[in-house]
N, C-alpha and C positions, 0 to 999 in steps of 0.2 A: 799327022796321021788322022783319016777322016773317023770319023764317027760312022758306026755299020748300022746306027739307025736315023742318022740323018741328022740328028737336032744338035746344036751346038753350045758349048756351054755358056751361058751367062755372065759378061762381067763384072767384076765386083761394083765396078764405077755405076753400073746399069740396075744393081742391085740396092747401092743406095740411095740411087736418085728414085726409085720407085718407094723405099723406106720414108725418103724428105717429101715425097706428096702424099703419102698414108699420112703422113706428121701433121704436113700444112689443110691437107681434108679433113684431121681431126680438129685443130684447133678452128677452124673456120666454123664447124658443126656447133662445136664448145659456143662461141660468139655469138653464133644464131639462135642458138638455145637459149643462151642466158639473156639476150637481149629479147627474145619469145616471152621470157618469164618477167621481165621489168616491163614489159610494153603497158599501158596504159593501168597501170597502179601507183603514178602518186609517188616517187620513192622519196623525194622534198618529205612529203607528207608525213609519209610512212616512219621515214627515219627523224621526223620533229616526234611523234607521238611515242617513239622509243626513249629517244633525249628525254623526255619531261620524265617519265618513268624512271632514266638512271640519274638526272637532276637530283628527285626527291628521294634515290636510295642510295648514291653513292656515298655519302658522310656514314649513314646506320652502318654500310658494307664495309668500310675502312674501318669504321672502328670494330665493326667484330673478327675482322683481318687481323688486326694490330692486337687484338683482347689473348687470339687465338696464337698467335706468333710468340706471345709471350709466354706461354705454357710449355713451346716446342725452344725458345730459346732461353727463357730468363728474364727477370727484367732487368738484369745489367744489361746483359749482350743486347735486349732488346734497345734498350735505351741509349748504349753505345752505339750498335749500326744503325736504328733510326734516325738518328742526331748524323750520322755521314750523309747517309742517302739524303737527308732533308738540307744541309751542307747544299752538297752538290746540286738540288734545284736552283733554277733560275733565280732570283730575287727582285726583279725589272716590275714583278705586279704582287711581288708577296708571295709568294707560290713554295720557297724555303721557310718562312713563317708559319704558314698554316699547317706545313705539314710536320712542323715540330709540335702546333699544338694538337693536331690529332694525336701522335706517335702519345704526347702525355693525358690526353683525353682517353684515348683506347687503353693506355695499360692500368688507368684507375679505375677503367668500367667492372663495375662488379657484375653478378652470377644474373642479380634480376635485369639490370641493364644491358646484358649480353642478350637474354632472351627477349628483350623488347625490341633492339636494335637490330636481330634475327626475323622477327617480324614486320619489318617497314621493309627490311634488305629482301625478303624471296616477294615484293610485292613488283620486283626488275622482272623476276620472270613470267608475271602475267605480261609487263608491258613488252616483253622482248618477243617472245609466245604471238601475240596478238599482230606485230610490224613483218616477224618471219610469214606468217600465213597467208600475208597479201603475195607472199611469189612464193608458193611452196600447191605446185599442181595438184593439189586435195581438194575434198570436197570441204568449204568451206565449214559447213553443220557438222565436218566429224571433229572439232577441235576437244582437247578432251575438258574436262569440268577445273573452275579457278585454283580452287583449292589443289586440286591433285598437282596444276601446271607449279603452282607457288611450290609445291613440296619439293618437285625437280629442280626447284632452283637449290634446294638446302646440302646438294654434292660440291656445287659450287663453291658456297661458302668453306663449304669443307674443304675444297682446294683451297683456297685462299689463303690462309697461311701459311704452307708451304710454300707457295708462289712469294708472296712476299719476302718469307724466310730468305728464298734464294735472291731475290733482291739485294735486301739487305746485308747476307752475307758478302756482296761482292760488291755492294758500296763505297767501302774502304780503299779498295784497289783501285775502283775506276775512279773517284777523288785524288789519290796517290798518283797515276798514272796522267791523268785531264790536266793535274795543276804542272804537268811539265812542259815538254816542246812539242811546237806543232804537230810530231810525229805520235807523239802520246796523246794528245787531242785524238787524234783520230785512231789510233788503235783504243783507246775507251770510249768513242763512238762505235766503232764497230763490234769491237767485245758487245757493248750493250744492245745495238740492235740485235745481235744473235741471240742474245740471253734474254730479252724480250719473245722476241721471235720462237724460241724454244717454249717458253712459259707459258704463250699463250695456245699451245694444241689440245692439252686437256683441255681447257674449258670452252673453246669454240667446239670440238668434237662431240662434249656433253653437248651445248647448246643444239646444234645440227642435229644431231640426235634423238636428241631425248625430248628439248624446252620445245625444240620447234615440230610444227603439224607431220604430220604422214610419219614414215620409219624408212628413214636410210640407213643401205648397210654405214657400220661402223666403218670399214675400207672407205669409203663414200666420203663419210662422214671426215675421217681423220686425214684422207688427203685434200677433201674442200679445207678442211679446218689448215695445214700445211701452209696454202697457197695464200688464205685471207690473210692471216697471220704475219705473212712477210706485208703485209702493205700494211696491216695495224701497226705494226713495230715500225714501220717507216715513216707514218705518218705521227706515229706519238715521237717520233725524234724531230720529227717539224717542228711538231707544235713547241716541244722542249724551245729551240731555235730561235721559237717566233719571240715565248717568254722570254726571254735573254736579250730581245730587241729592244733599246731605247724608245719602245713605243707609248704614248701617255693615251692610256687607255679609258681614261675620266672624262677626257677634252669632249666626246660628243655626250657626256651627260652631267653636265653644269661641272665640273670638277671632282665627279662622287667617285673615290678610285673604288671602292667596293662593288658601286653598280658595272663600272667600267669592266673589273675583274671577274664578275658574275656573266655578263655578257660573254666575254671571251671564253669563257666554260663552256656556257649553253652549244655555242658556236661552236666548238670542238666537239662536243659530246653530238651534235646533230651528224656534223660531216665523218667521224668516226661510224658512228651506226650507217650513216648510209655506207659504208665500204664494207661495212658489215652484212648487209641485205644483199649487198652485191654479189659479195663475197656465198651468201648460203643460195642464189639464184645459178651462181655458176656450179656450185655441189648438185645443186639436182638436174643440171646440164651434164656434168662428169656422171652421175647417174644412171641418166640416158642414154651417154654413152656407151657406157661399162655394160649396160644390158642388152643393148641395140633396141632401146623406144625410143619412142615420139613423141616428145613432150608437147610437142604445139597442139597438138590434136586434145589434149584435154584441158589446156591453155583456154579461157573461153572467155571472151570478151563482153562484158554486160551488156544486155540490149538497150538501147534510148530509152525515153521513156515511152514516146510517141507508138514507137516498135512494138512497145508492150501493148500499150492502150489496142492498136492495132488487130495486133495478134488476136485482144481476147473478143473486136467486134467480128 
């Protein structure tokens, strides 16, 4: 029977194929956005000057993690699931060693050593502050002042024990689970990539947020933070991977396995941040999108120098 006004209904096949190019024009938009916002800043750069930053504060931050864990668990329980978790590391470069002598480093730290160790650790969120700003379409002069950026890091730390907490509580299993058949390797591979993956939304969200320039909505925030998060947690089960590889990591520096092990750190923590930058360049892409702006337009590329000189004869 026809239609007494002519038009004809739509089918559903026609319906979702116009759905799957909305989709594929979105993430195209996404792509050119985020690639608008890495274009000519350095991200090599950017994400070395973030590294040396969580270099010199990840030891102060573990131990105030580990200091802090122990209030929320005990120091039995602390000392029983850090002794799993640190089990289950790699051992190929030491990587299960040190992190038993943190776990007994952090639960001896006393009151005045927590607050000194709280001090070197919010000195991440100037360096992290300062690496987000190079892709974050703001006006560079509004960053806000060091002191206040250091304080925003101090919610952080304050996650941190619970994150680790939930670690550590579920260390025992994925150790129980890894040391059986191939099929359990990989469901305690995948357990943990998810429970990584879940852990890390608070604190990318905050950083998005909060540590980094301009103010994205929290929605924003929390779904860039979502998306990074799955390649963090995928990339830290690499690395785990890598550790675990018969690789002699001393051989390019006279046989020093410390320097060898230090290097490999630096290396991770560089290529980790850059996924990170990446990671908060596509949030302010989802941004743009969610609002319908234009990020390239305030995207703005340094003049030469020549250009300037120019300009001012």
């Amino acid at each position: 029977m026809a239609d007494v006004t002519g038009s004809r209904p739509v089918p559903v096949l026609q319906r979702s194929d116009r759905r799957s190019a909305r989709a594929r024009a979105v993430a195209r938009r996404l792509v050119a956005e985020t690639r608008a916002l890495l274009r000519g800043h350095d991200l090599s750069l950017a994400s070395a000057g973030a590294a040396l930053y969580a270099a010199l504060t990840v030891v102060p931050s573990v131990l105030v993690a580990v200091s802090l864990a122990q209030v929320v668990l005990g120091r039995d329980a602390l000392q029983r699931y850090g002794g799993a978790l640190a089990d289950a590391l790699p051992g190929a470069i030491g990587a299960n060693a040190a992190a038993h002598r943190l776990v007994d480093a952090g639960s001896a730290l006393g009151p005045l050593g927590v607050v000194v160790a709280i001090g070197m650790a919010t000195a991440y969120g100037e360096g992290i502050s300062r690496a987000l700003a190079r892709f974050a379409p703001v006006d560079g002069d509004s960053a806000p002042p060091r002191l206040l950026v250091r304080a925003a890091t101090l919610p952080l730390l304050g996650l941190a024990p619970l994150l680790l907490a939930g670690l550590l509580l579920a260390a025992p299993w994925l150790g129980r689970t890894a040391d059986g058949s191939g099929a359990g390797v990989a469901l305690a591979s995948y357990v943990s990539l998810t429970l990584i993956w879940v852990l890390t939304w608070l604190p990318l969200t905050w950083t998005f947020r909060v540590v980094g320039p301009g103010r994205l909505a929290w929605r924003t925030a929390f779904a860039g933070a979502v998306v990074t998060g799955a390649f963090v947690s995928g990339f830290l089960q690499g690395f785990l991977l890598f550790c675990s590889l018969p690789i002699d990591l001393a051989r390019p520096f006279g046989g020093l396995p410390g320097v060898g092990a230090a290097c490999a750190l630096l290396l991770w923590l560089w290529v980790l941040h850059a996924v990170v930058l990446v990671g908060y360049a596509f949030t302010w892409a989802l941004h743009a999108v969610m609002r319908g702006e234009d990020l390239e337009r305030l995207v703005v590329d340094p003049a030469p120098p020549d250009a300037v000189r120019a300009g001012g004869h």
